[in-house]
Backbone as XML, in Angstrom:
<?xml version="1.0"?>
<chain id="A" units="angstrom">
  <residue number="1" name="UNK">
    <atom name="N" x="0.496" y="-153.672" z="13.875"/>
    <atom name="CA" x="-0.672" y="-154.056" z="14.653"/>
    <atom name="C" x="-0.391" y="-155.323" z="15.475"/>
  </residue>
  <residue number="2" name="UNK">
    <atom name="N" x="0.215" y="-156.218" z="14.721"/>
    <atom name="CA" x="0.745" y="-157.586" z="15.714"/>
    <atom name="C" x="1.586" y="-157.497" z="16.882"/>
  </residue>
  <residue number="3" name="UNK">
    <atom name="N" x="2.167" y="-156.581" z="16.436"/>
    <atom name="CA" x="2.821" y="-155.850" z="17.815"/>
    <atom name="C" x="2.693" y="-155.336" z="18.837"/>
  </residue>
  <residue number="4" name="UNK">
    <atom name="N" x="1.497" y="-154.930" z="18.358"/>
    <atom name="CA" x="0.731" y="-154.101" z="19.757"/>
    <atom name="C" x="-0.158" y="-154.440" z="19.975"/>
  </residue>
  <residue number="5" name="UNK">
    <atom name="N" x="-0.992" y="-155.600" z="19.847"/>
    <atom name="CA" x="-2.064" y="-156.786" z="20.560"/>
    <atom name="C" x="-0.876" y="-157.838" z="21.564"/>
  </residue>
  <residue number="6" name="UNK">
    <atom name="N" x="0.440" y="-158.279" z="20.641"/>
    <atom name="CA" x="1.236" y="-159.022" z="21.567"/>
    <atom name="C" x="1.854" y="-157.787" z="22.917"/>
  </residue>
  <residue number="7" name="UNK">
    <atom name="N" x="2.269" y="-156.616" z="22.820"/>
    <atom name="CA" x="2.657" y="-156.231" z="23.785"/>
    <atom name="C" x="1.397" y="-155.995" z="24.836"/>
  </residue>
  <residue number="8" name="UNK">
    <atom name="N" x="0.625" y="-155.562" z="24.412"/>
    <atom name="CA" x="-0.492" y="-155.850" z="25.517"/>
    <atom name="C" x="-0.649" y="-157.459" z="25.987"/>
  </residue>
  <residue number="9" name="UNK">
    <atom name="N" x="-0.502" y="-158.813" z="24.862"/>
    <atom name="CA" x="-0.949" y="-159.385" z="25.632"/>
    <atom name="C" x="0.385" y="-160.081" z="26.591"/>
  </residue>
  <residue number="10" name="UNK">
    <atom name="N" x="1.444" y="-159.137" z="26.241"/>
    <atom name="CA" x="2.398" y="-159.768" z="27.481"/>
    <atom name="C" x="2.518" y="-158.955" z="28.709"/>
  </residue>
  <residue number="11" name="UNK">
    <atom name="N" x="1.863" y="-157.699" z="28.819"/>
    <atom name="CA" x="1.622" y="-157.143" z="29.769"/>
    <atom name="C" x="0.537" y="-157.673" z="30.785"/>
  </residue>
  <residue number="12" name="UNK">
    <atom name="N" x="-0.385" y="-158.234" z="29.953"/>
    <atom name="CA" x="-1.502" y="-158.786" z="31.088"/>
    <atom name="C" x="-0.712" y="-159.871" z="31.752"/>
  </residue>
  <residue number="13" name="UNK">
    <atom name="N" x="-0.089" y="-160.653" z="30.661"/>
    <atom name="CA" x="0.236" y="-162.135" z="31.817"/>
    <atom name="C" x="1.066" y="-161.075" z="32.698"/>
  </residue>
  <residue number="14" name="UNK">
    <atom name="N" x="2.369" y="-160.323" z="32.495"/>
    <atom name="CA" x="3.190" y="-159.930" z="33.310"/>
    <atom name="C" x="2.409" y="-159.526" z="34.860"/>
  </residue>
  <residue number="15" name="UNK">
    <atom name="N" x="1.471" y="-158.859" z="34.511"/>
    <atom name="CA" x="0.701" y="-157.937" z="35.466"/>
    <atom name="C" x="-0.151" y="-159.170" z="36.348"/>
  </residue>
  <residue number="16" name="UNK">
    <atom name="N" x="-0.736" y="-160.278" z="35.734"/>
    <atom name="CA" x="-1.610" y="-161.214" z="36.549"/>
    <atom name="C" x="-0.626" y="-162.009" z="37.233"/>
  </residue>
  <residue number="17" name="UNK">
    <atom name="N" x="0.599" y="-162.364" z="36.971"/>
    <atom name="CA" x="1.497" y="-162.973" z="38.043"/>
    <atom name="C" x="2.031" y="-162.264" z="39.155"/>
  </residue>
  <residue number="18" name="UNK">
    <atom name="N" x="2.134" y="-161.121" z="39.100"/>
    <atom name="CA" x="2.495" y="-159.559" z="40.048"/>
    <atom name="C" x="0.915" y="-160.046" z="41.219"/>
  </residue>
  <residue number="19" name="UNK">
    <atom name="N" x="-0.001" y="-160.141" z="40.702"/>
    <atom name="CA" x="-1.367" y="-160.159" z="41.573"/>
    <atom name="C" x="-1.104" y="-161.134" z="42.328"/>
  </residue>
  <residue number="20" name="UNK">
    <atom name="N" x="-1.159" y="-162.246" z="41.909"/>
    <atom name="CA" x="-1.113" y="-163.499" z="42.767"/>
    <atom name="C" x="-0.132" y="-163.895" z="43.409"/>
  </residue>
  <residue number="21" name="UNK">
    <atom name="N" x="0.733" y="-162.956" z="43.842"/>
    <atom name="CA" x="1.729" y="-163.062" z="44.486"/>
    <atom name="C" x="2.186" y="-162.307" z="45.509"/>
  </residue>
  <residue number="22" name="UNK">
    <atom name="N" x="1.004" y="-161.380" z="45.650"/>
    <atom name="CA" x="0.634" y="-160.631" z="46.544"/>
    <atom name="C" x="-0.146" y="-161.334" z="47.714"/>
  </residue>
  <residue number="23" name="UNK">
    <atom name="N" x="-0.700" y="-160.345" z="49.095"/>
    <atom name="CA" x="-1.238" y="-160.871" z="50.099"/>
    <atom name="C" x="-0.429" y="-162.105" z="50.863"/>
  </residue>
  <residue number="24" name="UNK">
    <atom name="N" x="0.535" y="-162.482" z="50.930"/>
    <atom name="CA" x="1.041" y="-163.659" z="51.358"/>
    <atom name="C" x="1.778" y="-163.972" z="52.614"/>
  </residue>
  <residue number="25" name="UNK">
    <atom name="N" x="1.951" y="-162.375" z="53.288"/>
    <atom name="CA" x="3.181" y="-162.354" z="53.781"/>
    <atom name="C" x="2.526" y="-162.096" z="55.820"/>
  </residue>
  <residue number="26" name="UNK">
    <atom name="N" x="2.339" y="-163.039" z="56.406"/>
    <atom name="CA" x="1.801" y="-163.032" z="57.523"/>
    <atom name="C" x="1.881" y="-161.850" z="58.789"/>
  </residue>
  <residue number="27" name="UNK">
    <atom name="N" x="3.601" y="-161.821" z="58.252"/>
    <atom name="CA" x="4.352" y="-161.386" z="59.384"/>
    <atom name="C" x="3.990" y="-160.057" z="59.280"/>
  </residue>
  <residue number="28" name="UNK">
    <atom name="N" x="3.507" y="-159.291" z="58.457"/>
    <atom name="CA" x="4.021" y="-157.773" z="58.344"/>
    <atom name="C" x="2.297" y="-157.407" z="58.413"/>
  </residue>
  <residue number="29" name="UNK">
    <atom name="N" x="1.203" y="-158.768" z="58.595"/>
    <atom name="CA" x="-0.119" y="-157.992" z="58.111"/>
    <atom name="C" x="-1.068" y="-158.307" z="57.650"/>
  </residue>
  <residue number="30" name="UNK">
    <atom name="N" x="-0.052" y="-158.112" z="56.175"/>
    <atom name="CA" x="-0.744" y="-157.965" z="54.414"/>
    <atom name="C" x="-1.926" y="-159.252" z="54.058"/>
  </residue>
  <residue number="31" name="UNK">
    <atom name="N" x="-1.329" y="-160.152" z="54.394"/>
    <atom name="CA" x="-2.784" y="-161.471" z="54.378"/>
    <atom name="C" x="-3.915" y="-160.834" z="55.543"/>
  </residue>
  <residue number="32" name="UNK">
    <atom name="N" x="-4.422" y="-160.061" z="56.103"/>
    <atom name="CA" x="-5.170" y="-160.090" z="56.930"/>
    <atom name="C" x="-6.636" y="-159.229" z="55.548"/>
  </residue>
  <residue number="33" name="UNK">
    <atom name="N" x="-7.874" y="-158.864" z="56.145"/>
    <atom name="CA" x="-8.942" y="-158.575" z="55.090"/>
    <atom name="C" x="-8.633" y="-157.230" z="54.245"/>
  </residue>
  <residue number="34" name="UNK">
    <atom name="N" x="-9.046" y="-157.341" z="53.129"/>
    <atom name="CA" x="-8.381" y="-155.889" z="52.865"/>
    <atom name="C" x="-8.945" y="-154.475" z="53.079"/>
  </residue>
  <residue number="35" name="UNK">
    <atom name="N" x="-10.320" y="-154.514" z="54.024"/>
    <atom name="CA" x="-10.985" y="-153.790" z="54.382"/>
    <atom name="C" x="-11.752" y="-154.829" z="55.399"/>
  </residue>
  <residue number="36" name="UNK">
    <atom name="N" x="-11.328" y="-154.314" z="57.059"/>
    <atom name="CA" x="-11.959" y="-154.699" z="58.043"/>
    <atom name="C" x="-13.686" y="-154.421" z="57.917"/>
  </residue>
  <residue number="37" name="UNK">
    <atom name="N" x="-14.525" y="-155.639" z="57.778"/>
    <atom name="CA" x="-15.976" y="-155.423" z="57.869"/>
    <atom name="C" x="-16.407" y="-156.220" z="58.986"/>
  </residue>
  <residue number="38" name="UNK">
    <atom name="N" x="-15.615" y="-157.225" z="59.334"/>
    <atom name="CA" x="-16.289" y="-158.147" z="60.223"/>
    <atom name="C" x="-15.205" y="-158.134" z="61.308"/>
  </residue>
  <residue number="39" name="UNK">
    <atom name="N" x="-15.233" y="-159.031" z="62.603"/>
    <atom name="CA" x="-14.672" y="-158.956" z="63.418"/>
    <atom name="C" x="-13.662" y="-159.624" z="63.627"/>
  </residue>
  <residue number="40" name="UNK">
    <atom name="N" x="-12.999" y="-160.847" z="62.744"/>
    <atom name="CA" x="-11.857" y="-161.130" z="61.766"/>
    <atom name="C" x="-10.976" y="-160.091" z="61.802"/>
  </residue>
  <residue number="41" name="UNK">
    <atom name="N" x="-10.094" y="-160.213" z="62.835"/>
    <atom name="CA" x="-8.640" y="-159.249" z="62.492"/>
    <atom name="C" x="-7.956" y="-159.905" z="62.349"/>
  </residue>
  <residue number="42" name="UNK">
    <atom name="N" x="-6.566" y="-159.282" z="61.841"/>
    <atom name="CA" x="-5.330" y="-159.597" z="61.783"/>
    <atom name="C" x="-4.559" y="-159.996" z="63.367"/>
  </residue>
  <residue number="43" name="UNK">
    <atom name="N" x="-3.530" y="-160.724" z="62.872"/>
    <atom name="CA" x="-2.621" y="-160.593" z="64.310"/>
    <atom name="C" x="-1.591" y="-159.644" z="64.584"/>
  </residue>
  <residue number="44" name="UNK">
    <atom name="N" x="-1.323" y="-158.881" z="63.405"/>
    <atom name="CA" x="-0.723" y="-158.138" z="62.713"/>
    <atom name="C" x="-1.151" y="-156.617" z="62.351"/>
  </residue>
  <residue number="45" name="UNK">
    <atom name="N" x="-0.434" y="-155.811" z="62.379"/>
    <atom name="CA" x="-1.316" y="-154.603" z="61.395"/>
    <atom name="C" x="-0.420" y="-154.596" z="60.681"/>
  </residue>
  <residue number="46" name="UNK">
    <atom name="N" x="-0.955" y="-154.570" z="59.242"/>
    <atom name="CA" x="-0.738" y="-154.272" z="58.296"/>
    <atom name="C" x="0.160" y="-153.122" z="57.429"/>
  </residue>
  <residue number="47" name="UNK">
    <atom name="N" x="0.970" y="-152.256" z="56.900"/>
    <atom name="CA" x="1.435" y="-151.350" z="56.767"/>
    <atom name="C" x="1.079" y="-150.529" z="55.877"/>
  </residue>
  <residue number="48" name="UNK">
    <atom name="N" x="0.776" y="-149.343" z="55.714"/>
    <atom name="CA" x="0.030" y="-148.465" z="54.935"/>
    <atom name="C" x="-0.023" y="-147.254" z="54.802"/>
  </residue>
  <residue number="49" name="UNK">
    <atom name="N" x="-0.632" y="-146.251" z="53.807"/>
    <atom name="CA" x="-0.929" y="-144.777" z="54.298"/>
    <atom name="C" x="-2.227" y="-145.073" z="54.888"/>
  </residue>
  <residue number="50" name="UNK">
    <atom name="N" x="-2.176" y="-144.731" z="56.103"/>
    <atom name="CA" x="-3.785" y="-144.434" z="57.283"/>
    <atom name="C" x="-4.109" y="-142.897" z="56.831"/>
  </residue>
  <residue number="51" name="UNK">
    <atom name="N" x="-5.304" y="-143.250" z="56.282"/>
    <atom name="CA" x="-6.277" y="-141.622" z="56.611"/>
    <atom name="C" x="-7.290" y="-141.595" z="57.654"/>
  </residue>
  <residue number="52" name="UNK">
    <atom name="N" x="-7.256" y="-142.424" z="58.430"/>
    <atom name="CA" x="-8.156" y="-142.389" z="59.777"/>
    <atom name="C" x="-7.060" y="-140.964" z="60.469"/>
  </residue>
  <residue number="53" name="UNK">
    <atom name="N" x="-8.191" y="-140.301" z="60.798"/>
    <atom name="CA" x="-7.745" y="-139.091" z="61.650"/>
    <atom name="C" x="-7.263" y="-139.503" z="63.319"/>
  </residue>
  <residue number="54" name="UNK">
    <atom name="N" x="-7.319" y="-139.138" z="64.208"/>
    <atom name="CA" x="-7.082" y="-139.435" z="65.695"/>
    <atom name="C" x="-8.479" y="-139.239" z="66.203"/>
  </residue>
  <residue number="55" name="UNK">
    <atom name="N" x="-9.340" y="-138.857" z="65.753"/>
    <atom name="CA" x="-10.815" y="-139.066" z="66.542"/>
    <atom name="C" x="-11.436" y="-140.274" z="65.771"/>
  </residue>
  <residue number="56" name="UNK">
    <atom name="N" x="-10.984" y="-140.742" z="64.304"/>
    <atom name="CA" x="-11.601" y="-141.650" z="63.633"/>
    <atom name="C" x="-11.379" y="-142.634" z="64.352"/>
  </residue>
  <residue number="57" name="UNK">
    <atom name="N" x="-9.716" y="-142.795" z="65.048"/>
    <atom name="CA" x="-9.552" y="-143.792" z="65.498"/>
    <atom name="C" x="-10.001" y="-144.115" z="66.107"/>
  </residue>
  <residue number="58" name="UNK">
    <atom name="N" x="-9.823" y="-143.128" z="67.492"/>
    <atom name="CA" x="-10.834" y="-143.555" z="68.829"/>
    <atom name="C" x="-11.889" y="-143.863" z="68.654"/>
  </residue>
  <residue number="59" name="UNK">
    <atom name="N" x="-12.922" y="-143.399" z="67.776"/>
    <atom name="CA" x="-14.575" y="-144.094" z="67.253"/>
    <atom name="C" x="-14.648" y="-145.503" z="67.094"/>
  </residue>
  <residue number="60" name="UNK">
    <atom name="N" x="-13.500" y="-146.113" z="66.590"/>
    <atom name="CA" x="-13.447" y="-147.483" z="66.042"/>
    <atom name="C" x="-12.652" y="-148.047" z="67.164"/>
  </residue>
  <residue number="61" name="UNK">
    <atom name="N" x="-12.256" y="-147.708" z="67.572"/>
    <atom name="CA" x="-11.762" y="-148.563" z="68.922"/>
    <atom name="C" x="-13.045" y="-148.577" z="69.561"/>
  </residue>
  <residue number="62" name="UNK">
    <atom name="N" x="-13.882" y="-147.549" z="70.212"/>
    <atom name="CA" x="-14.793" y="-147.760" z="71.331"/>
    <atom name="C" x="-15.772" y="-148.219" z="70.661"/>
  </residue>
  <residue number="63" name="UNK">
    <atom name="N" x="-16.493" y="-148.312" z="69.023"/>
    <atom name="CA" x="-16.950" y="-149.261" z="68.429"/>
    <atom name="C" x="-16.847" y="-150.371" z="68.622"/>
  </residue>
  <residue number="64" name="UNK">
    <atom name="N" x="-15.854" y="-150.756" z="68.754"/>
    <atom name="CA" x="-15.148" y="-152.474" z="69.417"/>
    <atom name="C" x="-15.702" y="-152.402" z="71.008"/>
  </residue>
  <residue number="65" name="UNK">
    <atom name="N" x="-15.697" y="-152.055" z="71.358"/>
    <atom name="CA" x="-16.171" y="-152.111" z="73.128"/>
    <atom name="C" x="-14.956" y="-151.509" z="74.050"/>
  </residue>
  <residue number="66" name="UNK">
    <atom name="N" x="-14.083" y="-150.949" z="73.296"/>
    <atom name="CA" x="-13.030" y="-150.181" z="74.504"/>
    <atom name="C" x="-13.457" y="-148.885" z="74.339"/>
  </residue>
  <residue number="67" name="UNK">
    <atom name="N" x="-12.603" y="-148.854" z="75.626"/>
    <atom name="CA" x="-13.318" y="-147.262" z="76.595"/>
    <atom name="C" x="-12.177" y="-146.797" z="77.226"/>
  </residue>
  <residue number="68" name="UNK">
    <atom name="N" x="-12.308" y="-145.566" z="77.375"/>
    <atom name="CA" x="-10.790" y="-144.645" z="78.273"/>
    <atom name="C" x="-9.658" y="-145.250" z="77.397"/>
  </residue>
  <residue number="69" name="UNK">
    <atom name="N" x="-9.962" y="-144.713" z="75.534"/>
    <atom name="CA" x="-8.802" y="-144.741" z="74.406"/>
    <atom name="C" x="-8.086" y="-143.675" z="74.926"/>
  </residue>
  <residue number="70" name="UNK">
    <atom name="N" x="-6.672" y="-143.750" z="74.828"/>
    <atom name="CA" x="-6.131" y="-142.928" z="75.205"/>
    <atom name="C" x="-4.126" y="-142.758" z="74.483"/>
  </residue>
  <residue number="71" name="UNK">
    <atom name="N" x="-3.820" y="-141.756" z="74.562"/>
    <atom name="CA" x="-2.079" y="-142.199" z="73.754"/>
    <atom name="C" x="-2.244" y="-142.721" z="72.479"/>
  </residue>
  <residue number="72" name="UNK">
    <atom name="N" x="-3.553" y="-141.851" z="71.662"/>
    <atom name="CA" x="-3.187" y="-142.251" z="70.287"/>
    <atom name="C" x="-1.876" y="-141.570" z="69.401"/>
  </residue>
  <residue number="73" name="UNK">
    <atom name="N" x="-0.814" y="-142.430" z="68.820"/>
    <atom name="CA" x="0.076" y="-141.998" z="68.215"/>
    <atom name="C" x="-0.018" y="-142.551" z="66.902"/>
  </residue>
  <residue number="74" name="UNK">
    <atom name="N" x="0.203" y="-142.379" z="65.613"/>
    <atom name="CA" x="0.449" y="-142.949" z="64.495"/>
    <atom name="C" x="2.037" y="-143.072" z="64.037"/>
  </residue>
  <residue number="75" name="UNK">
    <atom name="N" x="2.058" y="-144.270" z="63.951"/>
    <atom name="CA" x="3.626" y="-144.515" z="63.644"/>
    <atom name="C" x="4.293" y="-144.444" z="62.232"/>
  </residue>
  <residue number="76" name="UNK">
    <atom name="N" x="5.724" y="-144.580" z="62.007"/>
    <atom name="CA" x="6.036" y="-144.720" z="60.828"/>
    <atom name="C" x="5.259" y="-145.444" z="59.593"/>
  </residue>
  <residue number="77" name="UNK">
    <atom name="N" x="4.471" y="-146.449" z="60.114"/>
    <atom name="CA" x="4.336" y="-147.333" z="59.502"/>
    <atom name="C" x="2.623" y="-147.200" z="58.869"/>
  </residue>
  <residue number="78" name="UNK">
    <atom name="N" x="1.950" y="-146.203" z="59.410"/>
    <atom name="CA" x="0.933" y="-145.494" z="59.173"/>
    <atom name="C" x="-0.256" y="-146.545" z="60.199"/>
  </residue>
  <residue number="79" name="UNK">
    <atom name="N" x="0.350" y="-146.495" z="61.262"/>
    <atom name="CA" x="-0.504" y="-147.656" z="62.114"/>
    <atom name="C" x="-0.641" y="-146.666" z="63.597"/>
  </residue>
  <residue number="80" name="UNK">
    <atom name="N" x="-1.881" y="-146.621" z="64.101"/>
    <atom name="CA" x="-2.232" y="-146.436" z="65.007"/>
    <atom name="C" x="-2.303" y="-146.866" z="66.178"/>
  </residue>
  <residue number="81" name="UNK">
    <atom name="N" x="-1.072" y="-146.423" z="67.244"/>
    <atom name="CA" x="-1.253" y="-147.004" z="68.884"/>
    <atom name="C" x="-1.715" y="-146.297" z="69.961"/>
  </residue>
  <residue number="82" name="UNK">
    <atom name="N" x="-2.191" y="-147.213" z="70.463"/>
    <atom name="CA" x="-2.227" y="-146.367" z="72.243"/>
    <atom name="C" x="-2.903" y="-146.890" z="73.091"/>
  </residue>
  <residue number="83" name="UNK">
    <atom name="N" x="-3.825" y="-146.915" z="73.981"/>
    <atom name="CA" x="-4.041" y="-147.533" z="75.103"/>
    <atom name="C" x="-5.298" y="-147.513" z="75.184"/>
  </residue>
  <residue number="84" name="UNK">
    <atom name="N" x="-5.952" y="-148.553" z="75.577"/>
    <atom name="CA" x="-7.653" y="-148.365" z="76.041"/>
    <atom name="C" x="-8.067" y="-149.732" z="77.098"/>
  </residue>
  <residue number="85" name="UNK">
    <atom name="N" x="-8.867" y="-149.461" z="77.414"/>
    <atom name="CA" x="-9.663" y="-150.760" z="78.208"/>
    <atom name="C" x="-10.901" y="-151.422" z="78.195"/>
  </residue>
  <residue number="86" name="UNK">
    <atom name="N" x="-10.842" y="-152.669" z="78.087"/>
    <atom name="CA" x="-11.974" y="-153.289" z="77.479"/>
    <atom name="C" x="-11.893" y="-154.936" z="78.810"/>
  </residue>
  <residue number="87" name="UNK">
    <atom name="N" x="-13.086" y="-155.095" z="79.278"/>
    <atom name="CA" x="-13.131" y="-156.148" z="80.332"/>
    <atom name="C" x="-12.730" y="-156.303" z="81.205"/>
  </residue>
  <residue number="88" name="UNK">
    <atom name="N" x="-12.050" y="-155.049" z="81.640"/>
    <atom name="CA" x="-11.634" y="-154.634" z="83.189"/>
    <atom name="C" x="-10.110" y="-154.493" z="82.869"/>
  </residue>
  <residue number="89" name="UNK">
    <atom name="N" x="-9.690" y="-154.733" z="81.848"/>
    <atom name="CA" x="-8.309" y="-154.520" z="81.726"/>
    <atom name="C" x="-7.553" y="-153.605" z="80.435"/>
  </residue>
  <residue number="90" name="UNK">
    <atom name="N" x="-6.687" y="-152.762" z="81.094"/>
    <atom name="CA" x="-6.173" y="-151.767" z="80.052"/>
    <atom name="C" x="-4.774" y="-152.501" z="78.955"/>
  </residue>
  <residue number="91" name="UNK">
    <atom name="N" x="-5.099" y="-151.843" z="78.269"/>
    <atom name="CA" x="-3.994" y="-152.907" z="76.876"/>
    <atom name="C" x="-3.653" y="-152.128" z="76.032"/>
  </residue>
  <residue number="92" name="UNK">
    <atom name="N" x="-2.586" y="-152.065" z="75.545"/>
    <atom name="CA" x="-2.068" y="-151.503" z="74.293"/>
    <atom name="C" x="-2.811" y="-152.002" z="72.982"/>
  </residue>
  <residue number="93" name="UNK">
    <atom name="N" x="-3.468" y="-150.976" z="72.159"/>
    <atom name="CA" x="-3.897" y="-151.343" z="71.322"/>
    <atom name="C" x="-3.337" y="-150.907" z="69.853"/>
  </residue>
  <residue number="94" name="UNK">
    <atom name="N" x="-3.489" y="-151.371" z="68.371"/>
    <atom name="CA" x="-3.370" y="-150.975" z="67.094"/>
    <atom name="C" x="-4.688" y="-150.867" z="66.382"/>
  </residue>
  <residue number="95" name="UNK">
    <atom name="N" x="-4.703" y="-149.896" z="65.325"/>
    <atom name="CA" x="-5.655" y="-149.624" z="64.224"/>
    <atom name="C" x="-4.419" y="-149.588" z="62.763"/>
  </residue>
  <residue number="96" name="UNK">
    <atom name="N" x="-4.982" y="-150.760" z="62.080"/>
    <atom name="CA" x="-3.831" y="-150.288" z="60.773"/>
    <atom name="C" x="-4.676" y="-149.734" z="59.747"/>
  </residue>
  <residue number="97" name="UNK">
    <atom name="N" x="-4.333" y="-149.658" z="58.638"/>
    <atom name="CA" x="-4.763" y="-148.656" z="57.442"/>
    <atom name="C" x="-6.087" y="-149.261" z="56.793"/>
  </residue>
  <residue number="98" name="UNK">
    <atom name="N" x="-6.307" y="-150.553" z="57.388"/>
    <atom name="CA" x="-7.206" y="-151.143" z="56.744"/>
    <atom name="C" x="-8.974" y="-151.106" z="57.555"/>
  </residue>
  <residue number="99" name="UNK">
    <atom name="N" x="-8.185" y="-150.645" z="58.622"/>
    <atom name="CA" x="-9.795" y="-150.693" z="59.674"/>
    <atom name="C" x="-9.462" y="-152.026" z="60.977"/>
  </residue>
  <residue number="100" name="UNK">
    <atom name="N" x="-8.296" y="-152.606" z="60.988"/>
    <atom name="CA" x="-7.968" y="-153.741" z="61.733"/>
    <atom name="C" x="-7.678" y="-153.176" z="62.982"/>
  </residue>
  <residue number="101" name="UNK">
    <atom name="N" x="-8.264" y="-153.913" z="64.258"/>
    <atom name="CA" x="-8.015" y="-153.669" z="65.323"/>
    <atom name="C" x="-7.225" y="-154.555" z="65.884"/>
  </residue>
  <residue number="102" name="UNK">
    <atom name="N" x="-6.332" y="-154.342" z="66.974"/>
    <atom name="CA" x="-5.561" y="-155.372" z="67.464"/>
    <atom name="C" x="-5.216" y="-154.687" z="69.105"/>
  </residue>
  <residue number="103" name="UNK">
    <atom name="N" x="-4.810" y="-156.242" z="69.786"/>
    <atom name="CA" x="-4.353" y="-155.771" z="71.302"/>
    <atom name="C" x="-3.019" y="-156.433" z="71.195"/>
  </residue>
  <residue number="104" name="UNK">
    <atom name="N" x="-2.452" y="-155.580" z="71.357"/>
    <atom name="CA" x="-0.589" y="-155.454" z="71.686"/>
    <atom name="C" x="0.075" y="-156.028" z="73.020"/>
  </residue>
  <residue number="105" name="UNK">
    <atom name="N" x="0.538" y="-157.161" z="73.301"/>
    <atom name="CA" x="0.486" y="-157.543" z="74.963"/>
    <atom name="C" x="2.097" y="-156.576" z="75.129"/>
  </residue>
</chain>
């Protein structure tokens, strides 16, 4: 029995240092929200499996205020590109797995 209260309780610490050591990493994303609710994006998209379909996407782009979405592709990386225009000017845009929108210069 002592054995198996200590292996559980070295699994929790193991497992709570794994957590907090997560989210950190700017470049690739992963610090950005972990579900887009507000208008707080990333600079980054994030990398992921995307289940946004190709019409989901376009909804959430022209949700944002772009219009004439267009060249949606999903990449290796499960991130959504392509083109739209918003304020008189057309821009490469991203959707990553999380709901994050971004403009690509």
């Amino acid at each position: 029995m002592k054995s198996l209260v200590l292996g559980v309780a070295m699994t929790a610490v193991l497992t709570a240092g794994t957590c907090f050591a997560q989210g950190t990493d700017k470049a690739s994303g992963t610090s950005n929200q972990a579900v887009a609710t507000t208008s707080d994006n990333a600079s980054r998209p994030a990398a992921g499996s995307n289940s946004f379909t190709a019409g989901e996407a376009k909804a959430r782009f022209e949700r944002q205020g772009f219009s004439n979405v267009s060249d949606l592709k999903k990449d290796d990386n499960g991130v959504w590109h392509g083109r739209a225009q918003k304020d008189g000017s057309t821009d490469h845009v991203w959707l990553d797995y999380k709901g994050n929108i971004g403009v690509s210069n």
